[in-house]
C-alpha positions in Angstrom: 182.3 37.0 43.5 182.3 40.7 44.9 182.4 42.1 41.4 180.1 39.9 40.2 177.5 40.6 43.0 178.1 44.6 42.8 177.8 44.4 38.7 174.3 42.4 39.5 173.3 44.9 42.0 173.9 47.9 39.6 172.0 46.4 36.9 169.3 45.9 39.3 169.6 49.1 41.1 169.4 51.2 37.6 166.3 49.1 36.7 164.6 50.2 39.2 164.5 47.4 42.2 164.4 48.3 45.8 167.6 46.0 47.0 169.6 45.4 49.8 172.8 43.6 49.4 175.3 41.7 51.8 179.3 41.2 50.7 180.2 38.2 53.1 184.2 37.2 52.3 187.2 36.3 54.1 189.6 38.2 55.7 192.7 37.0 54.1 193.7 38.7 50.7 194.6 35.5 49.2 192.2 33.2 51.1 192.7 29.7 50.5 190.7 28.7 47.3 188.4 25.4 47.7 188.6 25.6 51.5 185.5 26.5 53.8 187.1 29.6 55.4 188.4 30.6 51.7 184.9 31.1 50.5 183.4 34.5 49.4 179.5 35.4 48.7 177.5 38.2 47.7 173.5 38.1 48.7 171.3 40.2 46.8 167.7 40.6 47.6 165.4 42.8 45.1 162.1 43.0 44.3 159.4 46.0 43.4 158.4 47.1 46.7 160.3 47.6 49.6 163.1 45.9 51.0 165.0 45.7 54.3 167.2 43.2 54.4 169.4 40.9 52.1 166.8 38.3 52.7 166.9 35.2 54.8 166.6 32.4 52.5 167.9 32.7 48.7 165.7 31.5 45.7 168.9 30.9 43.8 172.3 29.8 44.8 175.5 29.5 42.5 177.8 27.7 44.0 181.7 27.9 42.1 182.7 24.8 44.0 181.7 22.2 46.5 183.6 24.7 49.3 180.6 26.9 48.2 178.3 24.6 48.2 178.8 22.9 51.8 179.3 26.7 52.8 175.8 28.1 51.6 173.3 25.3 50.8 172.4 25.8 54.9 170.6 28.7 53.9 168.7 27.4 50.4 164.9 26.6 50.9 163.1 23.6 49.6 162.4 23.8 46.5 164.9 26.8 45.6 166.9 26.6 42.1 170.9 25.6 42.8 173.2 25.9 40.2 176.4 24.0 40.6 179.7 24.4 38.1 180.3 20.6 38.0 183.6 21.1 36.7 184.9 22.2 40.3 183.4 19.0 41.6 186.6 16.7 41.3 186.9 14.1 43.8 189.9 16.2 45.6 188.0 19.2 46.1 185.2 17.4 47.3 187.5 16.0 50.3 188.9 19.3 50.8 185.6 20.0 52.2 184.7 17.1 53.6 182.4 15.3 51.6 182.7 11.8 51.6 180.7 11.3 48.3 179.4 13.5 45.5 176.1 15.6 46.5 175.6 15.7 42.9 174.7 12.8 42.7 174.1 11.1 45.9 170.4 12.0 46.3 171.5 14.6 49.0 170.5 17.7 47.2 167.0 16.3 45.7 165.0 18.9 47.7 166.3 21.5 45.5 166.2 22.1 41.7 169.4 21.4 40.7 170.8 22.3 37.3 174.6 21.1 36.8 176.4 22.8 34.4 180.0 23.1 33.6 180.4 26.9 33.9 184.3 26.4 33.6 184.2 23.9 30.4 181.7 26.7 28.9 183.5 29.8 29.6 186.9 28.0 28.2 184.5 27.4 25.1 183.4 30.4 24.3 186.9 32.3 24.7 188.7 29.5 22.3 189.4 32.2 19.9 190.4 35.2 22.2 193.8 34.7 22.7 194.0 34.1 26.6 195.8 31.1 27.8 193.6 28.3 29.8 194.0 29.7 32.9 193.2 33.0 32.2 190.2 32.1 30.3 188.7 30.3 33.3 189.1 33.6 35.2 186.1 34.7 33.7 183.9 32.3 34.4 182.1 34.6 36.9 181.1 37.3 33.9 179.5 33.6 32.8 177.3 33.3 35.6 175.9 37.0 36.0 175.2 36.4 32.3 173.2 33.5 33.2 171.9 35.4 36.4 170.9 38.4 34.4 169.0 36.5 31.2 166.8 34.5 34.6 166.0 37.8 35.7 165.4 39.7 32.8 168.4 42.5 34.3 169.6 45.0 31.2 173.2 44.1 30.1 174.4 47.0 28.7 176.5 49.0 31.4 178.1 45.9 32.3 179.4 45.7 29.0 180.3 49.4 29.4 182.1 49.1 32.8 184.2 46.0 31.7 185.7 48.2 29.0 186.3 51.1 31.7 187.5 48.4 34.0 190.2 47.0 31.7 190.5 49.8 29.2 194.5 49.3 29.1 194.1 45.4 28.4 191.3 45.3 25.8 192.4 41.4 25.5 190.6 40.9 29.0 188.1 43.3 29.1 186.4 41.9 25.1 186.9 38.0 26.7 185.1 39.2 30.0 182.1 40.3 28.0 182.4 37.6 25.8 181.9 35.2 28.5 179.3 37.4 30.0 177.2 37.3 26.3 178.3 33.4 26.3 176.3 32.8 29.7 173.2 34.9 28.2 172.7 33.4 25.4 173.4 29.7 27.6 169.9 30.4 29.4 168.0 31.8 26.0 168.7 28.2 24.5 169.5 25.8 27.1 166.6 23.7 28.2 167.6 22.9 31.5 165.9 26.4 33.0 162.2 26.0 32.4 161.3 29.5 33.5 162.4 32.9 33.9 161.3 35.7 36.3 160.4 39.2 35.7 160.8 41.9 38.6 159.1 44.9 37.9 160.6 47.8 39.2 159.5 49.4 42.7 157.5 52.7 43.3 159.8 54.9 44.5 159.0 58.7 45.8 160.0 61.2 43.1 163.8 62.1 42.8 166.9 60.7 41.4 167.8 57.7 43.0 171.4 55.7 43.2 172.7 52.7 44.5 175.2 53.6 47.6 177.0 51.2 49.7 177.5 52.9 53.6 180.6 53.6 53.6 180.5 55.8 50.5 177.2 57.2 52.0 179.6 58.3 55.2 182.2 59.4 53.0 179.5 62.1 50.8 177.9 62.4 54.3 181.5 64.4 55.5 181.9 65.8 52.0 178.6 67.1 52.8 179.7 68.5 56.1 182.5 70.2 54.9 180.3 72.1 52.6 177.8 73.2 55.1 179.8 74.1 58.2 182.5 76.1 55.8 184.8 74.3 57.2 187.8 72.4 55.7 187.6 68.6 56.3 190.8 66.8 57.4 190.8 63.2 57.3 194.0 61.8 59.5 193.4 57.7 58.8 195.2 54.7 59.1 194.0 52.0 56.6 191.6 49.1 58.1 189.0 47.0 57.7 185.9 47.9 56.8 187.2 51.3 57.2 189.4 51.7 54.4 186.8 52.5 52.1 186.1 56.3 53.5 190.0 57.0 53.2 190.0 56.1 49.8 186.3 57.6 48.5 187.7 60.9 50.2 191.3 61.1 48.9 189.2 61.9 45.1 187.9 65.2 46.5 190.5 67.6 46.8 188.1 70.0 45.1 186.0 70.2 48.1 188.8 71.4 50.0 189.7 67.9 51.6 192.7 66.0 52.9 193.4 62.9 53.4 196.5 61.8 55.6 197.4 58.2 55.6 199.3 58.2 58.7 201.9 55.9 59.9 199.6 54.4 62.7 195.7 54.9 64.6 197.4 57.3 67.0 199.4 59.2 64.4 196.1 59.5 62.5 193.9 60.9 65.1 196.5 63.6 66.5 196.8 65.0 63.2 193.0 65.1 62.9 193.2 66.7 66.4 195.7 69.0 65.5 193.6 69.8 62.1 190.5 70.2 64.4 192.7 73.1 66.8 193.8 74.7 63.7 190.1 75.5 62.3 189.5 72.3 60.1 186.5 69.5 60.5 189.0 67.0 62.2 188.0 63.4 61.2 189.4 60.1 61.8 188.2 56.6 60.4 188.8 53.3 62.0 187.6 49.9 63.2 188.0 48.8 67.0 191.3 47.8 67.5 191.8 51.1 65.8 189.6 52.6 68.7 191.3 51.1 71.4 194.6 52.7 70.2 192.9 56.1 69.9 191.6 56.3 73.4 194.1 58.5 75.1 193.8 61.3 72.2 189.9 60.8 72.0 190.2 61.9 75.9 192.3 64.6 74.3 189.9 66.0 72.1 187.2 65.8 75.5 189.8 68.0 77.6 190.4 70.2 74.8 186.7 70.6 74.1 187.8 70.7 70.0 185.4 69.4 67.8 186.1 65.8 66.0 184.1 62.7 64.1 185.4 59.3 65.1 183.8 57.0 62.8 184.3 53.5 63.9 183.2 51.1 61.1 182.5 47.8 63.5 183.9 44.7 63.1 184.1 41.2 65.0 186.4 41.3 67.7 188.3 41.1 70.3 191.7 41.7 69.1 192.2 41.3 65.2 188.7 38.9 65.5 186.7 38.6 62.8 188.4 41.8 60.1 185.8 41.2 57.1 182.4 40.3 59.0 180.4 42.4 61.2 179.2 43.5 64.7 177.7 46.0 67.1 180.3 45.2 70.3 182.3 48.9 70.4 179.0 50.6 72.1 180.4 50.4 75.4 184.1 50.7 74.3 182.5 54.0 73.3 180.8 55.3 75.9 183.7 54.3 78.4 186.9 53.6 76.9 189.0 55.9 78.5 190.5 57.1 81.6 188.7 59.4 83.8 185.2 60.9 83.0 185.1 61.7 79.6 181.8 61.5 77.9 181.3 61.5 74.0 178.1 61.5 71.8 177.3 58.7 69.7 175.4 58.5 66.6 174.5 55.6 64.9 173.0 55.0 61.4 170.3 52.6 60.7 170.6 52.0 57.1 173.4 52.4 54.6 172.1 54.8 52.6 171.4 56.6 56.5 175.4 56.4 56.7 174.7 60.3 54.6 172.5 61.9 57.4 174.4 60.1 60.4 177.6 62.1 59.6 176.0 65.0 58.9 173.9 65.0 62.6 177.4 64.0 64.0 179.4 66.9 62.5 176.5 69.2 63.8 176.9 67.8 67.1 180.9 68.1 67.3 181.0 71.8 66.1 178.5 73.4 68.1 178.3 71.5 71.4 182.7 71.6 70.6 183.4 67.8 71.3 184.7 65.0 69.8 181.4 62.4 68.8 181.4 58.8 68.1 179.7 57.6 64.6 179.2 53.9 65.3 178.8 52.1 61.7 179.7 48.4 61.1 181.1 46.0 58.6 177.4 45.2 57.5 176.2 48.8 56.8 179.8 49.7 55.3 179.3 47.1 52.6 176.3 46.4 51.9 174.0 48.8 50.0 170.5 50.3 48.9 169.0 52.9 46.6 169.6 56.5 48.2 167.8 59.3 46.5 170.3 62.1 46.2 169.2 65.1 48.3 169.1 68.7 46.8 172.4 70.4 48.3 170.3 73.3 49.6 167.6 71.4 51.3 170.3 70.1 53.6 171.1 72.1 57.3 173.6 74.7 57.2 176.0 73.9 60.5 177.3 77.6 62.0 181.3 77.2 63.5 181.1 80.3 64.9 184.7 81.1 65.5 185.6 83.1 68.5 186.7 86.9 66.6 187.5 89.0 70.0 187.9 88.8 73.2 185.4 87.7 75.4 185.5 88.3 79.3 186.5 91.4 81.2 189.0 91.5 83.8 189.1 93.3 87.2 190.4 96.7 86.0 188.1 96.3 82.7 190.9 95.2 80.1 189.3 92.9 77.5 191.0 89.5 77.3 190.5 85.8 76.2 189.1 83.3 78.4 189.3 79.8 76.0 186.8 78.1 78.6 184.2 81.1 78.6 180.9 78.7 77.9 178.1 79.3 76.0 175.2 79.4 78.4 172.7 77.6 76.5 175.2 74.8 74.9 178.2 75.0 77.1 180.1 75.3 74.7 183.4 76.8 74.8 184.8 79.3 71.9 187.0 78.1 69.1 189.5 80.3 68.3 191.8 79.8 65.1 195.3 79.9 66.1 197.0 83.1 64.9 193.8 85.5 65.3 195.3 88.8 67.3 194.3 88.9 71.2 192.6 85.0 71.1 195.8 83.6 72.4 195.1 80.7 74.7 197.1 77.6 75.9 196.2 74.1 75.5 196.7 70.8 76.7 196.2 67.5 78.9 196.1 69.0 82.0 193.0 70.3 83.9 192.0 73.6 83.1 190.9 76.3 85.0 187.3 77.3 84.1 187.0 80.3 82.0 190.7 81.0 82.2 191.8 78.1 80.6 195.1 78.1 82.9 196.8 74.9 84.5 194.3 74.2 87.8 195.0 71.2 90.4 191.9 72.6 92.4 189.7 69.5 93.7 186.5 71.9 93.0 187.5 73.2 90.1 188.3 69.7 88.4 184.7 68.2 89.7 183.3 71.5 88.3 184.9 71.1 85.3 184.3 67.3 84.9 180.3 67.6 85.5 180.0 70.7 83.0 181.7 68.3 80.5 179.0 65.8 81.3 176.1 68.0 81.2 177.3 69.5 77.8 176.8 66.0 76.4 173.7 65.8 78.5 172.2 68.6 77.2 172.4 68.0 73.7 169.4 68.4 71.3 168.3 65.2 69.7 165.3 64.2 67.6 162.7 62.5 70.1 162.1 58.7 69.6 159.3 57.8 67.5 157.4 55.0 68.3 155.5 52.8 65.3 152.6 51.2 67.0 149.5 51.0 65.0 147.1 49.6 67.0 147.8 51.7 69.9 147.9 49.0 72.7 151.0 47.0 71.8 152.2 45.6 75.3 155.4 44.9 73.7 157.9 47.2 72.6 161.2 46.1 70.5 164.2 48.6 70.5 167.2 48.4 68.4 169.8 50.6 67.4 172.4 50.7 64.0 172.2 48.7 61.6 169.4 45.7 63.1 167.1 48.5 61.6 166.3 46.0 59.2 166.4 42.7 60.3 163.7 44.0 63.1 161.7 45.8 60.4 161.1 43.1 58.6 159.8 40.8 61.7 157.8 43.2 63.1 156.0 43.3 60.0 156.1 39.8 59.7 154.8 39.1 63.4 151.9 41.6 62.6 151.0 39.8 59.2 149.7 37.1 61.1 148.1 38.9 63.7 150.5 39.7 66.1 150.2 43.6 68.0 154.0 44.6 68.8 155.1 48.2 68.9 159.3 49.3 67.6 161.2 52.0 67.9 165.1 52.4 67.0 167.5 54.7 68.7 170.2 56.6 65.8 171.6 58.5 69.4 172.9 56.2 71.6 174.3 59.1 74.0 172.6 61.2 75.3 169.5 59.1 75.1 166.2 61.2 73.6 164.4 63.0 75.9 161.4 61.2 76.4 163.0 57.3 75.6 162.5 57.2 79.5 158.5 57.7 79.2 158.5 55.3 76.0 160.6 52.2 77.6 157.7 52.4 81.0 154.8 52.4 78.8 155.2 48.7 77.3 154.9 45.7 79.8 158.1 44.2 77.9 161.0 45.7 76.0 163.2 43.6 74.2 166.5 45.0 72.6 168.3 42.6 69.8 171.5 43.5 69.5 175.0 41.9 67.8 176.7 42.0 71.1 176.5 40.4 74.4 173.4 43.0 75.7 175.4 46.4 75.6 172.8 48.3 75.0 170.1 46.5 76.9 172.4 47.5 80.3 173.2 50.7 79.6 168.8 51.0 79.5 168.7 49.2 82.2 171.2 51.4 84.4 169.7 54.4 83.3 166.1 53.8 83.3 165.5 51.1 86.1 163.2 48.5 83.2 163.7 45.1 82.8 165.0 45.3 79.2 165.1 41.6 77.8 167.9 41.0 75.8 168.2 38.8 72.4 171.8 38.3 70.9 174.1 37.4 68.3 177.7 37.6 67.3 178.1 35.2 64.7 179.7 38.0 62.1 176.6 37.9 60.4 173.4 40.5 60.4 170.2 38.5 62.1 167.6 36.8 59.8 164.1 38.4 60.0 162.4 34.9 60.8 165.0 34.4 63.6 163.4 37.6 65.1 160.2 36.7 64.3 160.3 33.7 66.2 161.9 35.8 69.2 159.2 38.2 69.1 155.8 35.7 68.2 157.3 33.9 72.1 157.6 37.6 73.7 154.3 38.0 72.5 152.9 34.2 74.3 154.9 35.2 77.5 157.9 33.2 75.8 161.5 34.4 77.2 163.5 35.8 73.7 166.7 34.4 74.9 170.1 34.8 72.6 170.0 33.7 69.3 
């Protein structure tokens, strides 16, 4: 079903379609197949203008097998075409679900316009003269349906056929019966009589450029490439594999020729001291993760804080606690970032709001960690990593040029005028300390754990040298430049204000415009730095009469406003795994708007 929705999507996407996808399968890599939790979708939501979420309700379902059915019909409006492959619909997979008759025919799915056909039967059919044993011919019963899919919507066919043959170039047996099928399933909808009508999408108006279709993790992954490029800097990836992290690790590992490496380590913490170490010995230090993988990484990210070295945590989000929910997503490592670790140790944190915004956030975060020196959070999640959009590719040169500025010479003076190295000389305006490439004559310095002396850089046990120390590493963080918030308020007198941050860009987007289709005034604004907070964020949350905050977590970011700024931020949650609907918002911000308390989802 993943292949199947991406080959969709990139027919759509080079068409023309402003889209916005959402993967939804299980963790297991062998899920059990007819069971509930063994299911697997792909969402897809296109059209010719633009488009911010994967859409709340689909106008067409395929379901493989009652499991999919019972799974997704939830979702389907009134009205909506379904599509079922009746040869899955055996009276043992139906109780593996737990139907107790046949929705096929029970009356149950009358609201809907159902069209029954045996996708399996057909596909078997068609590749009768291939060569492929039974079971292997039912295999591509999927390439069936996207041909069905893509004759409803009118979506070219040509570079599918083209990527099958790439796909299976060494087994042209599989890749000819794959598009086979995928011709089969066409040519079903051109003469079957059971579709009465087909829809034409036109394709949107998009600003001049050349446009892609990008999922976020590969956006992150260019994002770094990117980075490397501007800063000068060689990028050192030190990763252990997990999900939806993986991804990066592997998109990153194909561009040697950019001066990357990739180091798949044994464990988290293996990965990030070898990022750390990269970062000490001149490189752009990186590790990727998820948060289990954070929580292992704490005592080295505290590392990196002491050692003032700069290096890009990306934490890809995922349902949690412990192993949790691997495959779906959430926003619930916010405060895990801000505090997770011993003593004061403060760390920006960036967060995208789209996928194709995955390219920009790492570039702002590598900016951040080399000239402020510090490690920085970038705060994805499982729904931004996967899912994806158009991107139009930005021109190379247009893109900021990030200065590391390597300490050359020495720096300070001492007493009888020699000139030395002092590792923990700051720079006034940033507070920066120097980074000095191990091995460069005179620069010599010692690192480590331990409290530093200030300036010196020496061992120091001093009570006010360890509060001085700990507050300048605060107010280096504090004092970071980052872009203003911008409000969207077209009216002007909006009373109510909704903030969100990462990736509920979206899902608020779309109710806010929603809310003020049918007359509603409401004012938004979404945070892509979590810490520090903009400058004037402060002056913004006072001057609405309500703020409300939706979030994928239990409130994390609604208290953190709420400590800091003194306003009655009203939360509205979720953790269900899966992104909010724009009508669920809707609803929560039409009863903000009537004095109506938001509540959690």
């Amino acid at each position: 079903m993943q292949l199947t929705g991406d080959r969709f999507t990139s027919e759509t996407a080079s068409f023309g379609n402003d889209l916005s996808t959402l993967p939804n399968f299980p963790a297991e890599i062998r899920a059990p197949a007819g069971t509930l939790p063994g299911v697997s979708s792909f969402q897809l939501h296109f059209a010719d203008h633009d488009i911010l979420t994967p859409g709340d309700a689909p106008s067409v379902l395929v379901a493989m097998n009652p499991a999919a059915l019972k799974a997704n019909i939830g979702d389907l409006p009134r009205g909506a075409e379904l599509i079922v492959n009746t040869d899955e619909f055996t009276k043992r997979a139906l109780t593996k679900v737990g139907y107790t008759s046949d929705p096929l025919t029970d009356g149950s799915l009358d609201a809907y316009r159902l069209h029954v056909v045996p996708l399996t039967s057909l596909t078997v059919e068609a590749l009768k003269d291939s060569g492929l044993a039974r079971k292997d011919a039912e295999r591509a019963k999927n390439m069936f349906a996207l041909g069905l899919l893509s004759w409803m919507y009118h979506r070219p066919t040509q570079s599918t056929e083209t990527f099958l043959r790439q796909k299976f170039a060494k087994k042209p047996l599989i890749a000819e019966a794959n598009i086979t099928a995928y011709r089969a399933g066409w040519n079903f909808g051109e003469t079957t009589e059971d579709f009465a009508v087909s829809y034409e999408v036109a394709p949107s108006t998009f600003p001049a450029g050349t446009y892609r279709n990008i999922s976020g993790n590969l956006a992150l992954a260019y994002g770094l490439i990117a980075a490397g490029q501007r800063s000068g800097l060689p990028l050192f990836l030190g990763s252990y594999p997990i999900t939806p992290a993986s991804d990066i690790l592997h998109e990153l590992s194909k561009h040697k020729n950019f001066g990357i490496r990739t180091f798949q380590a044994e464990d988290e913490i293996a990965g990030i001291g070898a990022a750390l170490g990269a970062a000490f010995g001149g490189a752009l230090g990186v590790t990727t993760t998820s948060g289990p993988g954070v929580a292992l990484k704490s005592e080295a990210i505290g590392l990196a804080v002491s050692l003032e070295l700069p290096l890009l945590v990306v934490d890809i989000q995922r349902g949690g606690p412990s192993t949790g929910l691997p495959t779906k997503t959430e926003q619930a490592d916010l405060l895990q970032a801000m505090f997770g670790r011993n003593g004061e140790a403060p760390v920006p944190i960036v967060a995208p709001a789209t996928a194709a915004e995955c390219f920009d956030a790492a570039l702002e975060a590598a900016r951040i960690a080399i000239t402020y020196r510090t490690p920085v959070f970038l705060l994805s999640d499982g729904y931004l990593a996967n899912g994806s959009e158009p991107w139009k590719i930005p021109s190379v040169a247009e893109l900021p040029v990030i200065e590391p500025n390597f300490a050359t010479e020495p720096n300070h003076l001492t007493e009888d005028g020699t000139p030395t190295f002092w590792p923990y000389k700051r720079d006034p305006r940033t507070l920066a300390r120097p980074w000095a490439i191990p091995g460069t004559a005179g620069l010599e310095h010692r690192i480590g754990g331990i409290e530093k002396q200030d300036g010196t850089g020496n061992i120091s046990y001093d009570p006010a040298n360890h509060q001085h120390m700990v507050r300048t590493r605060r107010a280096k963080v504090d004092g970071i430049a980052v872009r203003p918030v911008e409000v969207d308020d077209p009216t002007g007198d909006a009373r109510v204000l909704v903030l969100g941050w990462g990736s509920t860009y979206g899902p608020i987007t779309a109710a806010v415009r929603r809310v003020r289709r049918e007359g509603g005034r409401i004012a938004q604004t979404h945070l892509r730095n979590v810490n520090p907070f903009p400058a004037n964020l402060g002056a913004v949350l006072r001057g609405y009469d309500r703020v409300i905050v939706p979030e994928m977590n239990l409130g994390q970011l609604a208290m953190l406003l709420r400590a800091e700024y003194l306003v009655d931020v009203e939360s509205f949650t979720q953790v269900t795994g899966l992104p909010f609907k724009a009508e669920q918002l809707a609803g929560a911000l039409k009863a903000a708007l009537t004095d109506g308390a938001p509540d959690h989802a």
